[in-house]
C-alpha positions as CSV (number, residue, x, y, z in Angstrom):
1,X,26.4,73.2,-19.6
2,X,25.2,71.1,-23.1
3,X,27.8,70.8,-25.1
4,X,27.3,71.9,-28.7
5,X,26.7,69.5,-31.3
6,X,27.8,70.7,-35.3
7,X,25.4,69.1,-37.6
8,X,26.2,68.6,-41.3
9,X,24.1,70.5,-44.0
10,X,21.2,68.4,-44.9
11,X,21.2,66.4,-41.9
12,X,18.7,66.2,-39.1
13,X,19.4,67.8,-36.1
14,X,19.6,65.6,-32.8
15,X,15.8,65.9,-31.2
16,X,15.7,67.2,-28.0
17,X,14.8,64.5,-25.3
18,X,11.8,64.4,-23.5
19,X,13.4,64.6,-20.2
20,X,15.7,67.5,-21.3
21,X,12.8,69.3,-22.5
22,X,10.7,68.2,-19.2
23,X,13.8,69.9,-16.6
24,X,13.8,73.3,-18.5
25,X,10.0,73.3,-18.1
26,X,10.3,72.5,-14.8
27,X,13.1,74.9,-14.1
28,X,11.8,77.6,-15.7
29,X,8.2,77.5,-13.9
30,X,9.6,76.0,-10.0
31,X,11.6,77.5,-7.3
32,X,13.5,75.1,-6.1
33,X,14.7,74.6,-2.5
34,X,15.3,71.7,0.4
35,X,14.3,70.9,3.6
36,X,16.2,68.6,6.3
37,X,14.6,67.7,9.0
38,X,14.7,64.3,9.5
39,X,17.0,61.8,7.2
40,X,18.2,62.9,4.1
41,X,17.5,66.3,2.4
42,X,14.2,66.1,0.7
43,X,13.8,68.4,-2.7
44,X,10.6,71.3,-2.8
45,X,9.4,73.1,-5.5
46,X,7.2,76.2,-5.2
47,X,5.2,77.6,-8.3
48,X,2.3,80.0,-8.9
49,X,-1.0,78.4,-9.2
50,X,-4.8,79.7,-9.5
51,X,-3.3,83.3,-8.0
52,X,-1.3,81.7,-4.9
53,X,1.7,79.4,-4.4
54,X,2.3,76.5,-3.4
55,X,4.7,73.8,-2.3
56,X,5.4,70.1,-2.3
57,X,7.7,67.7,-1.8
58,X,9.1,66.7,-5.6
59,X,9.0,63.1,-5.2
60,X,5.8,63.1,-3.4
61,X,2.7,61.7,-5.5
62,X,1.5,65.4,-5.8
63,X,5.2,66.6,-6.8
64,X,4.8,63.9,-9.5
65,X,1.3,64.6,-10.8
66,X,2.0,68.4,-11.0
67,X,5.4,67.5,-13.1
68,X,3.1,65.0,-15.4
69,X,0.6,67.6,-16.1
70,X,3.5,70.5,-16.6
71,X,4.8,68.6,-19.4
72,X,1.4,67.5,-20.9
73,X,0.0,71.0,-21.2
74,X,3.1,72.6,-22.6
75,X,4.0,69.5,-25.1
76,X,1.2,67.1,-25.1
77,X,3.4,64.2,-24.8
78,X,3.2,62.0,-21.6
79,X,6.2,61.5,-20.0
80,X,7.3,58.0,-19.7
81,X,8.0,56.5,-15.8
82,X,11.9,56.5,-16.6
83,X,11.5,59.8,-18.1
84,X,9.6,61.1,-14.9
85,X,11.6,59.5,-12.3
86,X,14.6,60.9,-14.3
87,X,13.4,65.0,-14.6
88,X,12.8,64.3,-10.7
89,X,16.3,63.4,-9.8
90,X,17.6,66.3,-11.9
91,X,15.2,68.4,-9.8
92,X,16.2,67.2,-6.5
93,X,19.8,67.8,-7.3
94,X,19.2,71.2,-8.2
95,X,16.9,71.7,-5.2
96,X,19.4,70.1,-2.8
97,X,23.0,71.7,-4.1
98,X,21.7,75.0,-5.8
99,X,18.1,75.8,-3.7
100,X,17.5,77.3,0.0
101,X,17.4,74.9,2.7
102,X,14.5,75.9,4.5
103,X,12.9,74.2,7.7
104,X,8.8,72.6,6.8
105,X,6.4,72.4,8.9
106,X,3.1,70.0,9.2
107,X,-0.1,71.9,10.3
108,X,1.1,73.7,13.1
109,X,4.6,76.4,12.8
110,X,5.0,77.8,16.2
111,X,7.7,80.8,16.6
112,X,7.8,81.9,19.9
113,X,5.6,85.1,19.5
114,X,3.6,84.6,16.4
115,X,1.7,80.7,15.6
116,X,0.7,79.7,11.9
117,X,-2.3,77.0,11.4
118,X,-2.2,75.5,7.9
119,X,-5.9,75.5,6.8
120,X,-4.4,73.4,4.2
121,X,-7.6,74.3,1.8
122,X,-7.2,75.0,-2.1
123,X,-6.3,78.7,-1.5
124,X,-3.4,77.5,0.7
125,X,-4.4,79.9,3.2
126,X,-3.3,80.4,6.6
127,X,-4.2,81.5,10.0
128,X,-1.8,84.1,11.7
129,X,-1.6,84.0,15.2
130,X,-0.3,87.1,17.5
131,X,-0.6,88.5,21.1
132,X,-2.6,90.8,19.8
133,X,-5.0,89.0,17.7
134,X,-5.5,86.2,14.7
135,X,-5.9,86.4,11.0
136,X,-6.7,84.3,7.7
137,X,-3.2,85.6,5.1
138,X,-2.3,83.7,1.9
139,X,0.1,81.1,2.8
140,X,3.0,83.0,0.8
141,X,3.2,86.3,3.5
142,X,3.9,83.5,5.7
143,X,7.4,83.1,6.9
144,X,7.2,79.6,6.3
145,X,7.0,76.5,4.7
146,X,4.6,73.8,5.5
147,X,3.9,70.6,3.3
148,X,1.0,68.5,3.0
149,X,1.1,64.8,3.3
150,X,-1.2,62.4,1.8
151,X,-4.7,62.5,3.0
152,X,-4.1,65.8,4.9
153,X,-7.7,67.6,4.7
154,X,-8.5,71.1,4.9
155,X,-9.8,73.2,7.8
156,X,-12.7,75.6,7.4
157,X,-12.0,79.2,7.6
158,X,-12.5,80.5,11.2
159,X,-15.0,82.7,12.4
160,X,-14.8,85.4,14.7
161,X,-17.3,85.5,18.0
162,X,-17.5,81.8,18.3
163,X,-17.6,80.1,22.0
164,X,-15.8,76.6,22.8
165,X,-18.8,75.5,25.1
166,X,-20.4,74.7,21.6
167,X,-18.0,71.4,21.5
168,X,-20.1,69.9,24.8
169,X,-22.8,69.2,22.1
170,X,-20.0,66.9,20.0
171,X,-17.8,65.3,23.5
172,X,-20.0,63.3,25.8
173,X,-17.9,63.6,28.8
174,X,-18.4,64.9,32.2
175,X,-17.9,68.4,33.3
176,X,-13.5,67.8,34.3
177,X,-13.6,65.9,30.9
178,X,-14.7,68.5,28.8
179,X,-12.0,70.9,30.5
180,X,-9.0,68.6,30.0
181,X,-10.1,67.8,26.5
182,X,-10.6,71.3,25.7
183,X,-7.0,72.1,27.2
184,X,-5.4,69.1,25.2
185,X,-6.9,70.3,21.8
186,X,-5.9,74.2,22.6
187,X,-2.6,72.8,23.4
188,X,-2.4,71.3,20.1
189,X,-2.1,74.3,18.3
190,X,1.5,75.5,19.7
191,X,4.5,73.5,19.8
192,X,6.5,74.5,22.8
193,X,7.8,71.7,25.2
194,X,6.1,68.1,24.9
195,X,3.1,67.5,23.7
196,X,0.7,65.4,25.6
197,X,-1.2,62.4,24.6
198,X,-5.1,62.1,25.0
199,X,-6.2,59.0,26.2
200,X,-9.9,58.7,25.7
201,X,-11.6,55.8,27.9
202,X,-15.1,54.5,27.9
203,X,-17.7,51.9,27.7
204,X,-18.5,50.1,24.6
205,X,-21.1,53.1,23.2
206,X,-19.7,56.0,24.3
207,X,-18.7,57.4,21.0
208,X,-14.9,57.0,21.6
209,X,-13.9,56.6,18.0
210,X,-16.2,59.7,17.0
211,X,-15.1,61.7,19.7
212,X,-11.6,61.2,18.7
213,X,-12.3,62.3,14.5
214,X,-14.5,65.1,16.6
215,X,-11.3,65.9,18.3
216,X,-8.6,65.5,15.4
217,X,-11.2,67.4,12.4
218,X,-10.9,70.6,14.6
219,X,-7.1,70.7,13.8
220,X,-5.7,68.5,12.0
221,X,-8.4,66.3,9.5
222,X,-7.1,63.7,7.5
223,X,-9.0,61.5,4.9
224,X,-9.4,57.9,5.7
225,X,-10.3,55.5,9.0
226,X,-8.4,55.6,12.4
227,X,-5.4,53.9,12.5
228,X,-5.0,50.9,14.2
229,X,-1.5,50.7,17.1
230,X,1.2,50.6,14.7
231,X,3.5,47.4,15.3
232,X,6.7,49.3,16.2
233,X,8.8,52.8,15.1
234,X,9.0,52.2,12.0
235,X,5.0,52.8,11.7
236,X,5.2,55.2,14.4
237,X,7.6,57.7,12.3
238,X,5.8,57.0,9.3
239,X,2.2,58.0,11.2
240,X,4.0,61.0,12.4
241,X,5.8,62.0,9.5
242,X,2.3,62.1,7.4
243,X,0.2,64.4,10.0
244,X,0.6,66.4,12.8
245,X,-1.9,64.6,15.1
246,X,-1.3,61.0,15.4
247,X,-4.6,59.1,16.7
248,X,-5.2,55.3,17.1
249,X,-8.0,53.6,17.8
250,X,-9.7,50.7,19.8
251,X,-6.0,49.6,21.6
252,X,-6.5,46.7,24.2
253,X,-3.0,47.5,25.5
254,X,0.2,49.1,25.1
255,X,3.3,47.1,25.0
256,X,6.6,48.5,26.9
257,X,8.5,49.8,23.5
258,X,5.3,51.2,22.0
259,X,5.0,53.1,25.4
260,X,8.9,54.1,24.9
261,X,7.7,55.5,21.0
262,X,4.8,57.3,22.5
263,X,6.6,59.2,24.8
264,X,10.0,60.0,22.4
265,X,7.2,61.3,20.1
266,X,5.6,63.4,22.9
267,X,8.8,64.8,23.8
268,X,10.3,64.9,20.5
269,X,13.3,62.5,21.6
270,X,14.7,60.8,18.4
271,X,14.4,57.0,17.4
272,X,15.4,55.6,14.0
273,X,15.1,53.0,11.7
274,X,15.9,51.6,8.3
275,X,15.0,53.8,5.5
276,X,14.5,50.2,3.6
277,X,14.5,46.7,4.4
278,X,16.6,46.0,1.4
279,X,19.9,48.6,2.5
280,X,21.5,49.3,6.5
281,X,20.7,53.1,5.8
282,X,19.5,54.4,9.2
283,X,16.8,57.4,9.0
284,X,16.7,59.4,12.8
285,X,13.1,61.0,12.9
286,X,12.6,63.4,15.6
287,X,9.6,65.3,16.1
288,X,6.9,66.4,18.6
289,X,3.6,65.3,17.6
290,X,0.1,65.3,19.8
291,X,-1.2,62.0,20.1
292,X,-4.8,60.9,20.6
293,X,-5.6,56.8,21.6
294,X,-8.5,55.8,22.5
295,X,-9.7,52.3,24.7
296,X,-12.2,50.4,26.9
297,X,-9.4,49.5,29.2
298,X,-7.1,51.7,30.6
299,X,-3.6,51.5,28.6
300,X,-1.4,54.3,29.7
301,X,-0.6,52.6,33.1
302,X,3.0,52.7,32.7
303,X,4.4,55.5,34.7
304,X,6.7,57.3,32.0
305,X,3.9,57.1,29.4
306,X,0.8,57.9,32.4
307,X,3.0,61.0,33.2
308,X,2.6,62.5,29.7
309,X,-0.6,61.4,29.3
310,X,-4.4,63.7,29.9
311,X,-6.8,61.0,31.0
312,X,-10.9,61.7,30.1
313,X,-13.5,59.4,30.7
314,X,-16.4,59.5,28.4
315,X,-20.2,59.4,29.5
316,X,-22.2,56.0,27.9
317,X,-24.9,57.5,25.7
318,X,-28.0,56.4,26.3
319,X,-30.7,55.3,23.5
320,X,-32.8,58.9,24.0
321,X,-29.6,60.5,24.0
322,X,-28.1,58.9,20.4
323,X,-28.2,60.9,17.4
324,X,-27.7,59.5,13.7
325,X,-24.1,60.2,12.4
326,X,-26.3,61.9,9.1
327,X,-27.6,64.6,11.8
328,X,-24.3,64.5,14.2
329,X,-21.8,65.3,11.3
330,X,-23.6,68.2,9.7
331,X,-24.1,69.5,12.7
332,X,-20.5,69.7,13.6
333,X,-19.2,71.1,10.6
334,X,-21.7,73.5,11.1
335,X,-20.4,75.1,14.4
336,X,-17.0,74.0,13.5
337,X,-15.8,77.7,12.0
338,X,-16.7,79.3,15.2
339,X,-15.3,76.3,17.5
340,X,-12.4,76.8,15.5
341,X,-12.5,80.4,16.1
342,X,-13.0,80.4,19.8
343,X,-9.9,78.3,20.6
344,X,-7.7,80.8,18.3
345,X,-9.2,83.8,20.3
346,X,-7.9,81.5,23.3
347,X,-5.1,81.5,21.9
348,X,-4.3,84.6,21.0
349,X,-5.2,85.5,25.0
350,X,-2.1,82.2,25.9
351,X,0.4,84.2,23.5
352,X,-0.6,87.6,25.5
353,X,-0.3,86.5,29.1
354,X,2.8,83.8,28.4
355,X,5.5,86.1,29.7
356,X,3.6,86.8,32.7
357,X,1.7,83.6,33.7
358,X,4.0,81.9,36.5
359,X,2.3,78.8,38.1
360,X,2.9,78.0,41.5
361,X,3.3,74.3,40.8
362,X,4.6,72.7,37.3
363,X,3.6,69.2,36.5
364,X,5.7,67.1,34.5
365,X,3.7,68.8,31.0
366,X,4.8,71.8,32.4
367,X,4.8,73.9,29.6
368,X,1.3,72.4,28.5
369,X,0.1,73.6,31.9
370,X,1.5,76.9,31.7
371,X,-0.1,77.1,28.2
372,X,-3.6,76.4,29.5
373,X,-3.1,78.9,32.6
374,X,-2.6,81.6,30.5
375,X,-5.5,80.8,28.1
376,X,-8.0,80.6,31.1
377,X,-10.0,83.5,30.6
378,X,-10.9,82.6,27.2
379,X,-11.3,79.0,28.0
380,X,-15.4,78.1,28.6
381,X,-14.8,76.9,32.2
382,X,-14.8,78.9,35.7
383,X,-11.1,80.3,36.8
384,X,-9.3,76.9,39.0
385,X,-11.2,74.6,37.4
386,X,-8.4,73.3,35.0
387,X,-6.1,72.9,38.0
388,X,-8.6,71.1,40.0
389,X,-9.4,68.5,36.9
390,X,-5.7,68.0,36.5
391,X,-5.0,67.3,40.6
392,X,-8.1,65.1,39.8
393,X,-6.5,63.4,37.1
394,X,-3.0,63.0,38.6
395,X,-4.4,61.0,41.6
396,X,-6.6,58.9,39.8
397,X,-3.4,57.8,37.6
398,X,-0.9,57.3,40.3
399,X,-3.6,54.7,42.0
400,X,-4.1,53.5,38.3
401,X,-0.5,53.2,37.5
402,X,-0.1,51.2,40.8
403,X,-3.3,49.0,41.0
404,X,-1.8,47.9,37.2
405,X,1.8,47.2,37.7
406,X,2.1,43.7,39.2
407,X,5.9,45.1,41.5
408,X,3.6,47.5,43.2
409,X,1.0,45.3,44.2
410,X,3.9,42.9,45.9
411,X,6.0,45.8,46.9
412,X,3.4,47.9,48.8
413,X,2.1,45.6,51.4
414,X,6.1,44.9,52.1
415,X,6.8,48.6,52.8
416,X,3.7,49.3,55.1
417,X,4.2,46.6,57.2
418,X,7.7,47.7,57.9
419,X,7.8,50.7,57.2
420,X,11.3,51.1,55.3
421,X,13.8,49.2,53.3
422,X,17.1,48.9,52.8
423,X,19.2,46.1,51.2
424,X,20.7,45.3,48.3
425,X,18.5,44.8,45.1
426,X,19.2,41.2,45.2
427,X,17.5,40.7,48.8
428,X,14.6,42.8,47.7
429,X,13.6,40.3,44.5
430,X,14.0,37.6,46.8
431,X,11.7,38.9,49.5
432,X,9.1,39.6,46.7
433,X,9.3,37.1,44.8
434,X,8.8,34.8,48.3
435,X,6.0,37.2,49.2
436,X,4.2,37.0,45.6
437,X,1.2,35.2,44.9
438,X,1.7,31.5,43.5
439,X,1.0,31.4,39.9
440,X,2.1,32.1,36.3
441,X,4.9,35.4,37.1
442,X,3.2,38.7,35.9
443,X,4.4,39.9,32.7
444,X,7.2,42.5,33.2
445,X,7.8,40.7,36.1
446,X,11.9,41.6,37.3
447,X,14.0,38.7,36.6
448,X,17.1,40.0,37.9
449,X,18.4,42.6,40.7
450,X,19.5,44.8,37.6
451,X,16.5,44.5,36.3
452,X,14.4,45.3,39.6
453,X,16.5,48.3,39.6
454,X,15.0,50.0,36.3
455,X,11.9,49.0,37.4
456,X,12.2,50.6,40.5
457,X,13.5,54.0,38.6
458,X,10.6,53.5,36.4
459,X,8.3,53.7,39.5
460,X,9.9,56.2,42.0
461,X,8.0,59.4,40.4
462,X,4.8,57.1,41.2
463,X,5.9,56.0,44.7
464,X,6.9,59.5,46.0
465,X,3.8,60.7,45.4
466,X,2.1,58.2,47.6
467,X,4.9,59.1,50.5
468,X,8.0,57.1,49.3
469,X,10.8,58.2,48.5
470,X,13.4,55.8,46.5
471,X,17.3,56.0,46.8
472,X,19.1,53.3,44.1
473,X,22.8,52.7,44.2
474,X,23.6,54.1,47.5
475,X,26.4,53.4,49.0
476,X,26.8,52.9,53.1
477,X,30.1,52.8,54.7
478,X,28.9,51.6,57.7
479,X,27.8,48.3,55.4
480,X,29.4,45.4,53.8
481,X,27.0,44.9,50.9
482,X,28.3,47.8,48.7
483,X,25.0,49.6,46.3
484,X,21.4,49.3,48.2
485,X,18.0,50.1,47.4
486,X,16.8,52.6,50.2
487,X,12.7,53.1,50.5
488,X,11.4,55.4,53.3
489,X,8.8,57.6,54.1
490,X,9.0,61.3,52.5
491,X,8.3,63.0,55.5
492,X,11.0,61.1,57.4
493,X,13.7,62.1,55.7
494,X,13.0,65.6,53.4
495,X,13.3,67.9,56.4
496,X,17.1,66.1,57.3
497,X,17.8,66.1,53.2
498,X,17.3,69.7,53.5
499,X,19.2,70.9,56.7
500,X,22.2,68.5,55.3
501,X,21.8,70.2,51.8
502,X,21.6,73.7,53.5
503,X,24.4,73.4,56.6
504,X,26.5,70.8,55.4
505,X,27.2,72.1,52.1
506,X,26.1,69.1,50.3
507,X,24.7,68.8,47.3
508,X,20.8,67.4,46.8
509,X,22.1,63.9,45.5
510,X,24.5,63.7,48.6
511,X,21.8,65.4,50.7
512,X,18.9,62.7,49.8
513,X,21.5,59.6,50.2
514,X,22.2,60.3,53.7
515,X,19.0,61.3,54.9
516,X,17.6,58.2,53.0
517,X,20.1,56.3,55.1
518,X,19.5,57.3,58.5
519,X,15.5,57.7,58.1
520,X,15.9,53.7,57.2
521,X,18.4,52.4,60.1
């Protein structure tokens, strides 16, 4: 409350301050609430504009402008920087202790049975999506909140009666190409389970970088170049916090902890960081984001990051084939409406058969996949032929993943010439490090048995699906050494794993470590 100030007759009265006089403004025209998804609370204010609302984050450069010109229409005064920075603390703690905490979305709000698209254009419009159809409704009879960080761009409105096989024109890729990228970009529109990453490969000249703004101006466009790899998670939660897709381009590799980042932001796992380099605060981030990189080389070859990964190859584009970007562009914002529209109509058709699309196999994506099987029908491609590109795509990046990770290349010849393993982790380094190649060591090379053993759990997922099966840390009471590393053949010992499992009451862990044991003496 103000406290009351008697002034003598014949005395000025005290003149209201500018940033006393900015907060009632404020108050009076804002509704004020707070969101806290990552960090600290952050303050909102929603307020009536051209016929519609809309929402930003106060302290954000738009929150500040909109504040700036409040006070300037209403007074004609400026408000000084102190004076700003001061209404907008007032604000915050108003938003924070007295507003609504609501949850805020970027692009994409998925709730189970209904979807919302942020067109993010100047009628803050969005796009309603049901199992029994889609819709363009003002962003307010939305049950949420979404917020638009810097350089977020708008989406056209969709068009009914459009057909996705109009993107073939705009993604030179071959025919199991264009499915998986047309599955990763419908995929893009939900946010159920992990969200994949696109890795986009090709010759110098295949339009890699274009079909990757192609790609990301479909569903989420954002104003300015591709980013480059950011240097570590700091600029990995800052690229994620400011859009929904994340894409980087022209990477020549992808160091181990960027690979960690990349899949804790595919599966929404959190990481954290200092909010500032001059205080020990610690800000968690955790959120799902699709990601798009794109290379010459191939630099998803680590098993963790290859598993959430959709591989596509693009075609090189030939001189006759090469179309001025002053043609290309227009042309694809052109069909863009009705591509737009045809993956919501695909979706709408995901949302219907959801409950009752049960896959006889589930990948590690497994609700991606699930997500694409039930969107079929109104996908442009014959009925199997998303399964068959992703079997496709599987193989190709186990044999990837192992041609590239120097431990396989030693490991493997070891195995097939005797046909099992089992020793202690110590006697395996020694064996491959005898058995390796003279040289420089390979980076990532295992220095120690503890550290062939995460190497070996980073690989087993890989191995088993070329026929062996990895045990670590069992234990064999019939030897002196204590904890081995068991490698055998799948087929030797899954049958005995599951009579053991089955007759001898065991369970699957105790199951696998015996039959691993007797398939290798």
């Amino acid at each position: 409350m103000t406290k009351k100030i008697n002034v003598p007759e014949g005395e000025a009265k005290p003149r209201e301050s500018a940033r006393h006089r900015a907060l009632k403004l404020a108050m009076a025209e804002y509704t004020l609430w707070h969101s806290q998804e990552n960090g600290p609370p952050q303050g909102f204010a929603s307020y009536q504009k051209n016929g519609h609302t809309e929402s930003h984050e106060l302290k954000s450069s738009t929150g500040r402008q909109h504040l700036s010109g409040l006070v300037w229409k209403a007074t004609g005064e400026a408000l000084s920087r102190q004076d700003l920075d001061g209404t907008l603390d007032g604000l915050e703690a108003a938003a924070i202790h007295d507003g609504q905490r609501l949850p805020v979305h970027v692009r994409v709000a998925d709730l189970g049975d209904r979807i919302y698209l942020d067109l993010a254009d100047n009628a803050w419009q969005v796009v309603e999506v049901t199992a029994q159809g889609w819709r363009v409704i003002p962003g307010e009879a939305a049950p949420v909140r979404f917020r638009r960080p810097n350089g977020t761009q708008g989406l056209p409105v969709p068009e009914q009666g459009g057909n996705m096989a109009d993107l073939r024109r705009f993604i030179h890729a071959d025919d199991a190409g264009f499915v998986l990228a047309s599955a990763w970009l419908l995929g893009t529109m939900t946010d159920r389970g992990a969200q994949p990453v696109l890795s986009i490969g090709g010759e110098h000249g295949s339009a890699k970088s274009t079909s990757t703004r192609v790609l990301q101006r479909l569903v989420d466009p954002r104003g300015g170049a591709l980013r480059s790899a950011p240097k570590g998670d700091r600029d990995l939660a800052i690229a994620a916090r400011n859009s929904w897709i994340a894409s980087f381009d022209n990477l020549s590799r992808i160091p181990p902890d960027l690979a960690d980042g990349l899949c804790r932001l595919s599966t929404g796992s959190a990481f954290s960081t200092r909010m500032l380099y001059s205080d020990g605060e610690e800000c968690i981030f955790a959120a799902r984001r699709p990601v798009i990189l794109n290379s010459i080389v191939d630099v998803t070859n680590r098993p963790d990051l290859s598993d959430r990964t959709v591989s596509i190859q693009l075609l090189r584009i030939g001189e006759a084939q090469r179309i001025e970007e002053g043609a290309f562009w227009p042309a694809f914002d052109e069909a863009r409406p009705r591509i737009l529209g045809s993956l919501l109509t695909a979706l709408v058709g995901a949302l219907a058969r959801w409950d009752t699309t049960k896959p006889e196999r589930l990948p590690r994506m497994s609700d991606f996949f699930r997500l694409i099987l039930a969107a079929e029908p109104d996908m442009p491609w014959k009925p199997g032929a998303f399964e068959a590109a992703w079997k496709a795509m599987e193989e190709s990046a186990v044999e990837n993943v192992l041609q590239a990770t120097p431990l396989t290349s030693v490991l493997m010849p070891i195995l097939e010439a005797r046909g099992k393993w089992k020793a202690p982790a110590s006697e395996l380094l020694r064996v491959l490090n005898s058995s390796r190649t003279m040289g420089a060591e390979p980076d990532g090379w295992p220095q120690t048995p503890q550290g062939l053993v995460g190497a070996l759990r980073r690989l087993a997922p890989t191995l088993e699906r070329v026929g062996w099966h990895v045990r670590l840390g069992v234990r064999d009471t019939t030897d002196a050494h204590g904890r081995l590393v068991v490698i055998v053949n799948t087929e030797a010992m899954a049958e005995r794993a599951a009579i053991l499992e089955h007759d001898a009451g065991m369970t699957q862990t105790q199951a696998d470590d015996l039959a691993a044991l007797e398939a290798a003496s």
